[in-house]
C-alpha positions in Angstrom: 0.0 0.0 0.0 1.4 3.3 -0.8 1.7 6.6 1.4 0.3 9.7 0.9 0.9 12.4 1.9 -1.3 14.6 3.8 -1.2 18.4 4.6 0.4 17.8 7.5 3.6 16.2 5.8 2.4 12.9 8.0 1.7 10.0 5.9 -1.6 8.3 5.7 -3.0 5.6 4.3 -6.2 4.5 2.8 -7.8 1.1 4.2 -10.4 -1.4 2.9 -13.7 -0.6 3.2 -14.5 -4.3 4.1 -13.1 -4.8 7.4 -16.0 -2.1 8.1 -18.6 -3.2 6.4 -18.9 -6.7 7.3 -19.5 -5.7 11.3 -21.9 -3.2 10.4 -23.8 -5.7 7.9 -24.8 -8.2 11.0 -25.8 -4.8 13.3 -28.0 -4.1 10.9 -29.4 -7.9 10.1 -30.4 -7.9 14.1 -31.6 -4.2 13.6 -34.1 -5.1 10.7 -34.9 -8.5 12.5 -36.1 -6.5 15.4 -37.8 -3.9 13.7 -40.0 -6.5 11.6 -40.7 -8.4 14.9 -42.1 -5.2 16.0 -44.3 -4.8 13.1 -45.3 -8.1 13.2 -45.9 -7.8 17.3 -48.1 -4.2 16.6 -50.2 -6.4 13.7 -50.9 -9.0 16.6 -52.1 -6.5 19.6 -53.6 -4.5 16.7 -56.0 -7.9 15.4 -56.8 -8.5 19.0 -57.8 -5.0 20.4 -60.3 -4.3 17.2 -61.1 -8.1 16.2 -61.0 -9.7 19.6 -61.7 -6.7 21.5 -59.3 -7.9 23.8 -55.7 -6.9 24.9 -52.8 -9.3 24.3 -51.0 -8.0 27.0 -53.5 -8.9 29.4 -56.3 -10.7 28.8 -55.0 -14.2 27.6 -53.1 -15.9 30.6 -50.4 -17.8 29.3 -50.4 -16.2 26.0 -50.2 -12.9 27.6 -46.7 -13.7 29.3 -45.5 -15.5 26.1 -46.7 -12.2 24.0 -45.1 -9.9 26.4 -42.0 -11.6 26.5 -41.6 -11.9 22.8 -42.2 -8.3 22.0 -39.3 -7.8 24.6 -36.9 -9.5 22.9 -37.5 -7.8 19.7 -37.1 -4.4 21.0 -34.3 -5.4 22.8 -33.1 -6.5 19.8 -33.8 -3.7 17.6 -32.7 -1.3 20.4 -29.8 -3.1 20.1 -29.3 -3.1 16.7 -29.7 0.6 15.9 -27.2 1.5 18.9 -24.3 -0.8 16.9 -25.7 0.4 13.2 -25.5 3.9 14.5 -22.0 3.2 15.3 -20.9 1.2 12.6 -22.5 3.1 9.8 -20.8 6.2 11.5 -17.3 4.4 11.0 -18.1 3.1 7.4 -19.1 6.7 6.5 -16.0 8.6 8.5 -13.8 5.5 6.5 -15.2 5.9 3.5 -14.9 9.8 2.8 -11.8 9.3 4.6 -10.4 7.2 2.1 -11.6 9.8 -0.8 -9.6 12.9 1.0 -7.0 10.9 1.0 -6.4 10.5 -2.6 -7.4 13.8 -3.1 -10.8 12.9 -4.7 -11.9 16.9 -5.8 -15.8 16.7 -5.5 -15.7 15.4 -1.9 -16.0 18.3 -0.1 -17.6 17.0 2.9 -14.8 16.4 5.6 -15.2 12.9 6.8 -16.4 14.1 10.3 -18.8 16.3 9.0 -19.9 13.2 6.7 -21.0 11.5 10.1 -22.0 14.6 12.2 -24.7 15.7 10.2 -26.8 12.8 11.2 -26.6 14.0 14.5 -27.6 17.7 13.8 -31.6 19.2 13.8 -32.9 20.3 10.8 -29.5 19.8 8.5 -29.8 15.8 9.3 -32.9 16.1 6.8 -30.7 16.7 3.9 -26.7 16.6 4.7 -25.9 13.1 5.5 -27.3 12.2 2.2 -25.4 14.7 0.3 -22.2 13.4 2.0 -23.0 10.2 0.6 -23.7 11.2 -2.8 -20.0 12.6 -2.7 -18.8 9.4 -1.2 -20.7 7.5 -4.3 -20.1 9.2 -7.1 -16.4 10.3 -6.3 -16.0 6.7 -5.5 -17.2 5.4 -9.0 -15.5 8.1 -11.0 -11.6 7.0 -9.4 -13.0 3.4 -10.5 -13.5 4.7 -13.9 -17.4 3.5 -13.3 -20.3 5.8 -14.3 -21.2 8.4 -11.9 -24.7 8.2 -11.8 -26.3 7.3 -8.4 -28.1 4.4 -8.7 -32.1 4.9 -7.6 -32.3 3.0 -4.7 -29.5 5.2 -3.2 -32.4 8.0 -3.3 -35.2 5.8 -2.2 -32.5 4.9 1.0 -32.9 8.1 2.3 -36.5 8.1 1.3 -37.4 5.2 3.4 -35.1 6.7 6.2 -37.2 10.1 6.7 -40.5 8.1 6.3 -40.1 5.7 8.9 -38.7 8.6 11.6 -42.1 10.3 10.6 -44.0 7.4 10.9 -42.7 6.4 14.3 -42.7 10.4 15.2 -46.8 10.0 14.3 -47.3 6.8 15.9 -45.5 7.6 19.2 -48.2 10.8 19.4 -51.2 8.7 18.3 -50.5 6.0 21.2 -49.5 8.7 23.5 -47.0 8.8 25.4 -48.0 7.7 29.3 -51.5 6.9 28.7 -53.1 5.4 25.9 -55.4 7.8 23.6 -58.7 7.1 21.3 -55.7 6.6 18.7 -54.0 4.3 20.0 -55.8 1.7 17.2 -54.3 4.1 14.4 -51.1 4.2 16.6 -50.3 0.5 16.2 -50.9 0.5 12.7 -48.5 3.8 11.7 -46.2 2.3 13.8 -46.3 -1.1 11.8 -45.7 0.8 8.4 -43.0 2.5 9.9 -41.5 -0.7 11.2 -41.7 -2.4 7.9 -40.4 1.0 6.1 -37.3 0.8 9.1 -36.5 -2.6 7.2 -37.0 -1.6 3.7 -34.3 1.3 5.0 -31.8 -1.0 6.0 -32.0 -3.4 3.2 -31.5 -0.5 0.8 -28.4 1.0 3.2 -27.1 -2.0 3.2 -27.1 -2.3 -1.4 -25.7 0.9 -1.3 -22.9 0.3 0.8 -22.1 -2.8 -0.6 -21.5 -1.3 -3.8 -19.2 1.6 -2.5 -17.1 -1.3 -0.4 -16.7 -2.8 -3.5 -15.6 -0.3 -5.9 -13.4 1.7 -3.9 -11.9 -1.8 -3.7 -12.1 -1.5 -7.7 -10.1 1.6 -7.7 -6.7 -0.6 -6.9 -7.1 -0.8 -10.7 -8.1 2.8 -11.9 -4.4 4.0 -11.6 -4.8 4.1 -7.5 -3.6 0.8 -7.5 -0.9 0.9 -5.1 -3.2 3.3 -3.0 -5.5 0.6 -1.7 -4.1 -2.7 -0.3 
């Protein structure tokens, strides 16, 4: 692997994407497996509050133990999952525009911290964290000698993303928060869609960074060959 030099005069080195990616692919496998027990769990309480008129929580004995435990273990689960995605996706993201700045890739503007920090900011986390990893894509492809264009489900990603944070944002208000309110039927349901949207999210996340693993691996070919080891 060759050095290069940074602004500094210290030398740094770009690293495989993979070491990264593999980690954060089984944080998000449990996050998604979590997030569609929960759907699955809010389609259950959801049949036997209107169907059964009765609550699965409390009003079946045995069952209601067995239900209550299950839905635990999901959202432990997917509690767990998004805590290790957050952090894993974070450190794909940093590597990844990392590796970009390093070889002095001219259309990433984004500095790799800011490329993760924007998730975490009001407002700009609409809008910013996908724009750092349109850079990261097409900067990626064009030092591969691959076409630039951003592939749709890239856009439908970040789609899926803000829909199911509005959804759960609706549904958490149409449960309420303490006490349940004459929503709370509705609730369940938004709250299933969003669920189900969560896992669309992550299957999509998970194409798109699959592909940018693999072709900044492809740039050891594009006349950075010695750049990537």
């Amino acid at each position: 692997m060759a050095d290069i030099a940074g602004a500094s005069g210290q030398t740094e080195l770009t690293r495989p994407l993979m070491g990264r990616f593999k980690p954060m692919r089984v944080a998000l496998f449990v996050y998604m497996a979590g997030e569609a027990g929960l759907a699955l769990a809010s389609l259950v309480e959801y049949y036997f509050l209107t169907a059964r008129e009765l609550d699965p929580y409390l009003d079946l004995g045995a069952m209601s133990s067995a239900f209550s435990l299950a839905v635990l273990g999901v959202s432990l689960a997917q509690i767990g999952g998004l805590v290790a995605s957050v952090i894993l996706v974070s450190m794909w993201t940093y590597r990844a525009m990392k590796n970009l700045h390093i070889v002095g890739a001219v259309a990433a503007t984004m500095s790799p911290g800011w490329a993760v920090g924007w998730y975490f900011i009001p407002i700009a986390n609409i809008w910013k964290p996908f724009e750092g990893m349109l850079q990261i894509w097409r900067e990626s492809h064009r030092l591969a000698g691959r076409p630039e264009k951003v592939a749709a489900y890239v856009g439908w990603w970040w789609a899926t993303w803000i829909g199911s944070n509005i959804l759960a944002n609706i549904s958490l208000r149409l449960t309420g928060f303490t006490d349940p309110l004459p929503t709370y039927d509705a609730g369940i349901i938004v709250g299933a869609v969003g669920s189900a949207l969560s896992v669309v999210c992550g299957i999509l996340l998970l194409r798109t960074t699959k592909q940018v693993t693999q072709v900044q691996t492809e740039m050891r070919s594009g006349g950075l060959a010695d750049t990537f080891g």
